[in-house]
C-alpha positions in Angstrom: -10.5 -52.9 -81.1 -12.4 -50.2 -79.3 -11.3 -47.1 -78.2 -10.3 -46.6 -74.4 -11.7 -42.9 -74.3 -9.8 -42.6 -70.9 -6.6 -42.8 -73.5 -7.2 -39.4 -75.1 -5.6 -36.4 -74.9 -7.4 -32.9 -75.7 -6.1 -33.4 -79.3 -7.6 -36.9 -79.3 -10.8 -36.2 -78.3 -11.4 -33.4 -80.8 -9.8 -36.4 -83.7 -11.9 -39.0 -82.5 -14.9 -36.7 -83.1 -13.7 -35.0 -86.1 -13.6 -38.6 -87.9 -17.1 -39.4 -86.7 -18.3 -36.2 -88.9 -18.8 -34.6 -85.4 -17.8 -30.8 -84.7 -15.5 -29.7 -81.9 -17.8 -29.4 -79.6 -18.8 -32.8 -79.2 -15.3 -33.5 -78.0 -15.2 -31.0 -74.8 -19.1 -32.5 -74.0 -17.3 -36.2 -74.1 -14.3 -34.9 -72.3 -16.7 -33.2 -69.7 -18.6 -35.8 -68.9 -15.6 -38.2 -68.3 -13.0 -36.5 -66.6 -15.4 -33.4 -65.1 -18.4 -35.8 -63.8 -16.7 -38.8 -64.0 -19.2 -40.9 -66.1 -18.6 -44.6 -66.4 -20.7 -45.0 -69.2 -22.6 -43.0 -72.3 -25.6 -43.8 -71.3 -26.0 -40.8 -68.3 -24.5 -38.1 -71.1 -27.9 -36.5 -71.8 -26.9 -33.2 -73.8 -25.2 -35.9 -76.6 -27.7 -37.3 -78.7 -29.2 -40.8 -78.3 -28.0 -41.7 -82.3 -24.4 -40.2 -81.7 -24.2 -42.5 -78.0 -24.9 -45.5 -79.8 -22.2 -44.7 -82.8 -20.0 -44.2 -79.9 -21.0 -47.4 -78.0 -20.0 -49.2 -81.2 -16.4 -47.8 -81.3 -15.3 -46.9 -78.0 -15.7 -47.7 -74.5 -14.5 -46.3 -70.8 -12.0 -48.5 -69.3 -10.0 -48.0 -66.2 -7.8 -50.0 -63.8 -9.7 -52.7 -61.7 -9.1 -51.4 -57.5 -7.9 -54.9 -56.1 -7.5 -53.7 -52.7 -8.4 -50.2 -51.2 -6.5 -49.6 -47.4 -6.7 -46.4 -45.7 -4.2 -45.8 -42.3 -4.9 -44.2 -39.1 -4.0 -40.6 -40.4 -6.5 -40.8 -43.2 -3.9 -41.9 -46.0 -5.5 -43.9 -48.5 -3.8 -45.9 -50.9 -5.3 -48.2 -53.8 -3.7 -51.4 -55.6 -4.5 -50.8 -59.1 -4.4 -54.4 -61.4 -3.0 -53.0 -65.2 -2.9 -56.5 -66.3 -0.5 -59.7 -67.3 0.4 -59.7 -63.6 1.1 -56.4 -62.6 -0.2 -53.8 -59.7 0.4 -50.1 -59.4 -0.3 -48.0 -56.3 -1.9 -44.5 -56.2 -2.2 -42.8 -52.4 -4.5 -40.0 -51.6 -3.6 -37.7 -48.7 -6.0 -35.8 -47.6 -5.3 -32.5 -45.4 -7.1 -29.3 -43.4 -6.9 -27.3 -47.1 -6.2 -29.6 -49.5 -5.7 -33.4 -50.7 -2.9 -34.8 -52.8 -3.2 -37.5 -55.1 -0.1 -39.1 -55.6 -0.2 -40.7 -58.9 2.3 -43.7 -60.5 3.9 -43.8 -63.7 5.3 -47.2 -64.7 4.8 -50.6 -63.9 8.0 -50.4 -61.5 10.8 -48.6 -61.7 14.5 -49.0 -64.3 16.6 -46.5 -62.3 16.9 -48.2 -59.4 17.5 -45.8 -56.8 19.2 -47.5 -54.0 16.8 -46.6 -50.9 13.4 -46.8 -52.9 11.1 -50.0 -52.5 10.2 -49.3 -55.7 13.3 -49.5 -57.8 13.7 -53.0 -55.9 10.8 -54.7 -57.4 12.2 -54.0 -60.7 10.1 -52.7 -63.9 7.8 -53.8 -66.4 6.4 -51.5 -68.7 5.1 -47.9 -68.6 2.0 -47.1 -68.2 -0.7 -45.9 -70.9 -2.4 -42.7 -70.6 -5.5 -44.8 -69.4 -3.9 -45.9 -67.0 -2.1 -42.9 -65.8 -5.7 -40.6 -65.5 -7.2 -43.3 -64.8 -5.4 -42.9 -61.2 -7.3 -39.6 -61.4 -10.4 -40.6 -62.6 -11.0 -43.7 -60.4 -10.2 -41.2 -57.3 -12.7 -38.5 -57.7 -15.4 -41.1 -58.3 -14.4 -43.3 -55.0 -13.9 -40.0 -52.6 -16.7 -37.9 -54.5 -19.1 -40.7 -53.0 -18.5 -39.8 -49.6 -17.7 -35.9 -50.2 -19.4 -33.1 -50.8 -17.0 -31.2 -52.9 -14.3 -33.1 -55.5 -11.3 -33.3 -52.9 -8.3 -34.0 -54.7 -7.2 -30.0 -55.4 -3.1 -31.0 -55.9 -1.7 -34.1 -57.9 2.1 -35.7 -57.5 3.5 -37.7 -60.0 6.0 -39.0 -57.6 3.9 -42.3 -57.5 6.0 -45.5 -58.8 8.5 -45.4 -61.5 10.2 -41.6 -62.9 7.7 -40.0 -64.8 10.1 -38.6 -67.5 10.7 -42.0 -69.0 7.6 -42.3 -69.9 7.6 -39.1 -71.7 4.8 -38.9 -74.1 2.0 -40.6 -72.2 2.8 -38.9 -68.8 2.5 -35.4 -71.2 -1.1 -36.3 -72.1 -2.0 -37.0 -68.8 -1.1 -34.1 -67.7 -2.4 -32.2 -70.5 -6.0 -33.5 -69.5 -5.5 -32.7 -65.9 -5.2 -28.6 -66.8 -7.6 -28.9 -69.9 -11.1 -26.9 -68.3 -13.1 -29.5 -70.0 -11.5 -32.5 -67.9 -9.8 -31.6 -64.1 -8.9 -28.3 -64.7 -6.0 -28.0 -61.9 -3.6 -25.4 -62.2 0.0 -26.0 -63.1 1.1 -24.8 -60.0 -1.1 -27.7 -58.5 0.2 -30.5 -60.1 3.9 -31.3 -59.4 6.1 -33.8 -61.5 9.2 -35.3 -59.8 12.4 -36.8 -61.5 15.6 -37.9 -60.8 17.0 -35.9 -63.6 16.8 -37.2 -67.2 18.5 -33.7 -68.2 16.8 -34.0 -72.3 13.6 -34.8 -71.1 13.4 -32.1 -68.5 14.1 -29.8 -71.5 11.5 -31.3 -73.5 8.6 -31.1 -70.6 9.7 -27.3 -70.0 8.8 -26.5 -73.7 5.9 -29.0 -74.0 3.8 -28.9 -71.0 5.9 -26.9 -68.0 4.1 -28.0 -64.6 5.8 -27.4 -61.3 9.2 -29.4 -60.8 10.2 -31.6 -58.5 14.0 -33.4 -58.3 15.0 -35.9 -56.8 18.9 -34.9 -55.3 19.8 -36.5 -52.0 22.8 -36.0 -52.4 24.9 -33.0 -52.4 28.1 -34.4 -54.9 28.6 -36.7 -57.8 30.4 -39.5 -55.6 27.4 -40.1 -53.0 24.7 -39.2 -55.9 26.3 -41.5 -57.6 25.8 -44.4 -55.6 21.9 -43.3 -54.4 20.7 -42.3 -57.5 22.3 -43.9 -60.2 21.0 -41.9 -63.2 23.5 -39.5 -62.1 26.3 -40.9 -64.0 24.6 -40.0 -67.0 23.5 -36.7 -65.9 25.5 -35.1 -63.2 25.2 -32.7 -61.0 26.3 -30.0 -63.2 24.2 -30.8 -65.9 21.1 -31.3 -63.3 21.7 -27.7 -62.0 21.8 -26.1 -65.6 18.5 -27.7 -67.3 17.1 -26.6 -63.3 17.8 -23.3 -64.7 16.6 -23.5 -67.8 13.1 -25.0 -66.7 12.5 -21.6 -64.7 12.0 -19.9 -67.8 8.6 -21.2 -68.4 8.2 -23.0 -65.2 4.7 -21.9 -63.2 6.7 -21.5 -60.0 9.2 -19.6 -59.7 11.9 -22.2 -57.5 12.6 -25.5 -58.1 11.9 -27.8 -55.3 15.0 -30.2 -54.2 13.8 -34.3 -52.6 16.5 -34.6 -50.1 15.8 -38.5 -48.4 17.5 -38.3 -44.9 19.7 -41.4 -44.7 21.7 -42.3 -41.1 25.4 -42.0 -41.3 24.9 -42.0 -45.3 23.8 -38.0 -46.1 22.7 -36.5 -43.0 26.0 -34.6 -41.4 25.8 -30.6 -41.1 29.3 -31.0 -43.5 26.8 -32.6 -46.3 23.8 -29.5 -45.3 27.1 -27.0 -45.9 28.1 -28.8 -49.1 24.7 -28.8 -50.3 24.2 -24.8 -49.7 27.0 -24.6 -51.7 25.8 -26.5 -54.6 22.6 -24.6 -54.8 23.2 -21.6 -53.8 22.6 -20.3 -57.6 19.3 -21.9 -57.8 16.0 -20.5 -56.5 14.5 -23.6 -55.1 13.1 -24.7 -51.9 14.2 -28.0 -49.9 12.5 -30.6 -48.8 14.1 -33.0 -46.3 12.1 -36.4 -46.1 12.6 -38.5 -43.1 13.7 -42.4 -44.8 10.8 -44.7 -45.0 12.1 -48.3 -44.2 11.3 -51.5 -46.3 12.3 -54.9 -45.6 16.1 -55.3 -46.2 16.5 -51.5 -47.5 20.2 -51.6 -45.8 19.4 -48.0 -44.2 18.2 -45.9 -41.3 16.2 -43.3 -40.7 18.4 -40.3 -39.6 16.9 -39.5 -36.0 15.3 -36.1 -35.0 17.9 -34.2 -33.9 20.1 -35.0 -36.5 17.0 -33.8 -39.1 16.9 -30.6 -37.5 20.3 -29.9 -37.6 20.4 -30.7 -40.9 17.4 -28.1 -41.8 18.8 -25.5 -39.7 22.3 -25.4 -41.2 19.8 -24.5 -44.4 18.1 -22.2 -43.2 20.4 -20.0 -41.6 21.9 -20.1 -45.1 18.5 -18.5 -46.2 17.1 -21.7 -48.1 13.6 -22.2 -47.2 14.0 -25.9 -45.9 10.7 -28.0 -44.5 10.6 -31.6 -43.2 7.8 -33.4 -44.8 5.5 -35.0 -42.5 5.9 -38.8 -43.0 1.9 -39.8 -43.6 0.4 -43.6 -44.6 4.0 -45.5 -43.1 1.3 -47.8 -41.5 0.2 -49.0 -44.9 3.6 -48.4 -46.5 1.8 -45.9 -48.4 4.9 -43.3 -47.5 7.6 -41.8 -49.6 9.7 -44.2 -51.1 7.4 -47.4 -50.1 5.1 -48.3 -53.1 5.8 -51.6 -54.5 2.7 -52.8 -56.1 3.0 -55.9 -57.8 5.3 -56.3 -60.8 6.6 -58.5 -63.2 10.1 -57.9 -63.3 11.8 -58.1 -66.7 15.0 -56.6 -65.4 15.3 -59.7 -63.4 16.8 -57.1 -60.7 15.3 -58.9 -57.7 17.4 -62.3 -58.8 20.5 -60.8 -59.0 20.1 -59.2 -55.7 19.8 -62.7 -54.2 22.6 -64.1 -55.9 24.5 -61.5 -54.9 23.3 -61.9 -51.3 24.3 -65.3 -50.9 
């Protein structure tokens, strides 16, 4: 079977060349011409010999997921249904702004923590995603927006996409490994930002194997309620969350953690649950980010109206937190926080059970 080039890591590269009798430096040309110029095929890679393309050719090949539907909303939000096979669809969304653009990437095929107020987690989960299919988010990106700009316009990227990112430990490490390699996208690790809901081991094991800036998922501000949002929690709680927090500053590239807060009416919204939550991180540098609720069909919750948002942000800050409402962008393609579905095969048979137990 040939060799998806897109699937390689830094380490791969140079190993796939080594074993061709080719020396290192035929691995960053190949990883250049991939990820930096975004070549589809061998044949535009001019500085590589015509004898070593065709060796390639015979091996290996580039490969990434088919675009099955590209929609962009009325703010300039655009988000792409990616096909990764035997039935299933992932979604990427690029969001462009006056001094940067975010590419928020996905990281399984679904979602197996089932957070109770993410579309996402209700369409079950399939499989993870290969490192392909993970840069090849990226990749695909660059080449549709580089076709209409003059500079590459993707500057940050979000692994806050579908499914938690840390489950799918290894491959989501070589991904990002080729998005700060100089030879592929060269972002800074400042610029690219992973977000979990807090597997506590595999926090640890990202802090000492690739430390990017950290993103997690809280919305809550005690066991009981996190409990009931974000289920992982009664593995790893609160407690536990905090400490590895800690720990990932050591080599973390920023110097705070930044705390997902999802506003939910009458559910986490109060000024008692803004005081509770000063309280519970008031040992951690971090900054807050309160995100207005997204709805999806049947999500059993509200949005928590304006006022009640900016009470909730001002009970923060005059605690000295630095506390920002995130602008809700794409909702008109359901390209928003907490609204990617995609298309999956569920093997958890989640969305079954949720019927039976509706009836």
């Amino acid at each position: 079977m040939a060799v998806n080039l897109l699937e390689l890591e830094p380490a791969g590269f140079a190993q796939y060349c080594a074993e061709m009798g080719e020396k290192p430096f035929r691995a960053r040309q190949l990883m250049r011409w991939i990820h930096k110029s975004g070549a589809e095929n061998l044949d535009v890679m001019t500085d590589i010999p015509k004898a070593l393309r065709e060796r390639i050719k015979q091996t290996a090949q580039i490969a990434a997921p088919h675009i099955v539907r590209d929609t962009t909303a009325g703010d300039g939000t655009r988000k792409w249904l990616l096909d990764v096979g035997t039935g299933n669809a992932i979604e990427t969304v690029f969001i462009p702004e006056r001094n940067r653009g975010t590419l928020c990437i996905s990281s399984q095929g679904g979602c197996a923590l089932e957070c109770s107020f993410c579309s996402t987690g209700r369409q079950g989960f399939n499989r993870n995603l290969s490192v392909a299919e993970i840069i090849g988010q990226l990749w695909l990106a660059n080449r549709v927006l580089g076709r209409v700009e003059a500079e590459r316009p993707i500057t940050n990227v979000v692994m806050m996409g579908m499914g938690e990112p840390l489950a799918n430990f290894h491959n989501v490490v070589a991904a990002l490994r080729l998005m700060l390699d100089d030879d592929a996208y060269g972002l800074s690790r400042r610029r690219v930002t992973l977000s979990t809901s807090g597997l506590v081991p595999a926090m640890d094991r990202l802090r000492d194997a690739c430390p990017v800036a950290l993103a997690v998922s809280l919305h809550a501000p005690n066991d009981a309620l996190r409990n009931e949002l974000v289920p992982i929690n009664k593995k790893y709680p609160l407690k536990e969350l905090l400490a590895a927090c800690l720990r990932y500053l050591d080599k973390a590239p920023r110097d705070f953690i930044t705390f997902e807060y999802v506003l939910l009416s009458g559910v986490n919204d109060s000024a008692a649950h803004a005081r509770e939550l000063v309280k519970l991180l008031k040992h951690v540098p971090c900054k807050i980010n309160l995100i207005p609720f997204n709805p999806f069909p049947l999500s059993g919750y509200e949005r928590s109206d304006a006022a009640t948002v900016a009470r909730f942000r001002d009970v923060l800050m005059q605690a000295q937190f630095v506390a920002t409402v995130r602008k809700t962008r794409g909702d008109d393609i359901d390209a928003a926080c907490g609204q990617l579905a995609g298309q999956v095969q569920d093997k958890t048979r989640r969305r079954e059970r949720r019927a039976v137990a509706a009836l």
